[in-house]
C-alpha positions, 0 to 999 in steps of 0.5 A, spaced: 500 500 500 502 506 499 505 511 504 500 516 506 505 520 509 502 527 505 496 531 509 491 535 505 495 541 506 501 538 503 497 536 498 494 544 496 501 546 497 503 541 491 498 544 487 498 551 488 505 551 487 504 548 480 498 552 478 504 559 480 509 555 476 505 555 469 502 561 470 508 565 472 511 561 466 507 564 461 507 570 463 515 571 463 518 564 461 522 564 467 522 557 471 520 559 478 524 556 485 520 553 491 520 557 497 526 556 502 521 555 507 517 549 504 517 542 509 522 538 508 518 531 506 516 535 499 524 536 498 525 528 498 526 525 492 519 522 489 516 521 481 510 525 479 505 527 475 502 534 473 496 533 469 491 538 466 484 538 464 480 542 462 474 543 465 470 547 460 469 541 455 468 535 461 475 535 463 478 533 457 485 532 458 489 538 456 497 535 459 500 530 462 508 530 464 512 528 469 518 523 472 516 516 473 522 515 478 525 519 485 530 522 481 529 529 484 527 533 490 519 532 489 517 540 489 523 541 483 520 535 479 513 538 480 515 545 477 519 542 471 513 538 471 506 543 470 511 548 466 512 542 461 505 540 461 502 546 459 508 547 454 510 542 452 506 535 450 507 533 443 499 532 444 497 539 445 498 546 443 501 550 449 496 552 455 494 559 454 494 564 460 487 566 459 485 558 459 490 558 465 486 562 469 479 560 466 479 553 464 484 549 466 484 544 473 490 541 475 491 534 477 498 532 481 500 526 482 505 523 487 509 516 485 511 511 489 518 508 486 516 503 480 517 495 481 518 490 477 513 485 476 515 478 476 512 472 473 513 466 470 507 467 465 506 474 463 498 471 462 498 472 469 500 479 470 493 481 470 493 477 477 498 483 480 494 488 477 489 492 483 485 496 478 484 504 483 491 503 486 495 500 481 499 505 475 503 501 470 509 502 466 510 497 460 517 497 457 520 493 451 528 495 448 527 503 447 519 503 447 516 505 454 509 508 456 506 509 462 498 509 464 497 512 471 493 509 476 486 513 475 486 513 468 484 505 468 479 507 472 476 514 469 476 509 462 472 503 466 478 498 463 479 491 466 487 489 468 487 486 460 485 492 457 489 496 462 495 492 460 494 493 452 492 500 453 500 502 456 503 497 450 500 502 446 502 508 450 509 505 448 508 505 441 507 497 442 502 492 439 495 492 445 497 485 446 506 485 447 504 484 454 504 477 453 511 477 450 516 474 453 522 479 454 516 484 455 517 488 462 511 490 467 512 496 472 506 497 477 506 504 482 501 507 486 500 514 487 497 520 491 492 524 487 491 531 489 486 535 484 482 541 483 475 541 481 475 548 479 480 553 476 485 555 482 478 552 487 479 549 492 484 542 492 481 535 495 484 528 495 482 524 490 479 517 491 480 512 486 
């Protein structure tokens, strides 16, 4: 199970600190710094994902950028994170600053360190898949995509179509999963998330 060492009020922190980083952004082009003052639990190394949505056309998903892996402190992770996906998914066109203000929700998503599943079958992978706690990452030589865990929810999939939907996100054929040489990461996450442009921050429960 996840460690849900993160309070709400940490939560609203992360949030909000993404929501300053990709305005002041777009309003200067320059890249924020976290405040000196910030806890030091939001300075450990961690993964995470900034999403945005727009909530003006049913929370169509607008960006989505971040670090599968603890590799920087988490604050600074966040801002790289939201400033990317608002300006630099190749799925979208940039975020503007009017849609910032009046649109856009964010999404913020605190990893745990991906695991290796291992199995002797890969048709028993979806047995160590929890759907609503779960996220995935499917890799396979240089191809690699990552599906977090609110998104199997959100698409009513089971743990096969999970599964085949983070093969396409690796730009592999839906059923690769089932190929020997094929690897299955599974991760958790804490979702903190916004319901109404820069409104108030809840906890999301999957």
């Amino acid at each position: 199970m996840i460690n849900n060492e993160l309070t709400d009020e940490d939560g609203n922190f992360l949030v909000k600190l993404a929501r300053k980083s990709i305005e002041e952004y777009l309003k200067s082009g320059i890249k924020i710094e976290y405040p000196k003052e910030i806890d030091k639990k939001l300075l450990e190394k961690r993964g995470v994902f900034v999403t945005l949505k727009n909530s003006k056309n049913d929370f169509e998903l607008r960006g989505c950028i971040g670090y599968p892996y603890p590799i920087k402190p988490l604050a600074e992770a966040l801002i790289d994170s939201a400033i990317e996906a608002a300006t630099n998914d190749p799925r979208f066109y940039p975020v503007s600053l009017e849609e910032l203000k009046n649109e856009i929700v964010i999404e913020v998503s605190v990893l745990t360190t991906p695991k290796l599943i291992v199995v002797e079958n890969p048709k028993d992978y979806p047995k160590h898949i929890k759907i609503g706690e779960d996220g995935l990452i499917v890799e396979r030589g240089f191809y690699k995509g990552l599906l977090l865990p609110q998104v199997a929810v959100e698409w009513n999939w089971n743990e096969e179509d999970f599964l085949s939907n983070c093969c396409i996100k690796a730009g592999l054929q839906p059923d690769y999963w089932l190929l020997k040489g094929t690897k299955v990461y599974k991760f958790q996450a804490i979702i903190f998330e916004e319901k109404t442009p820069n409104g108030k921050v809840e906890r999301k429960k999957l």
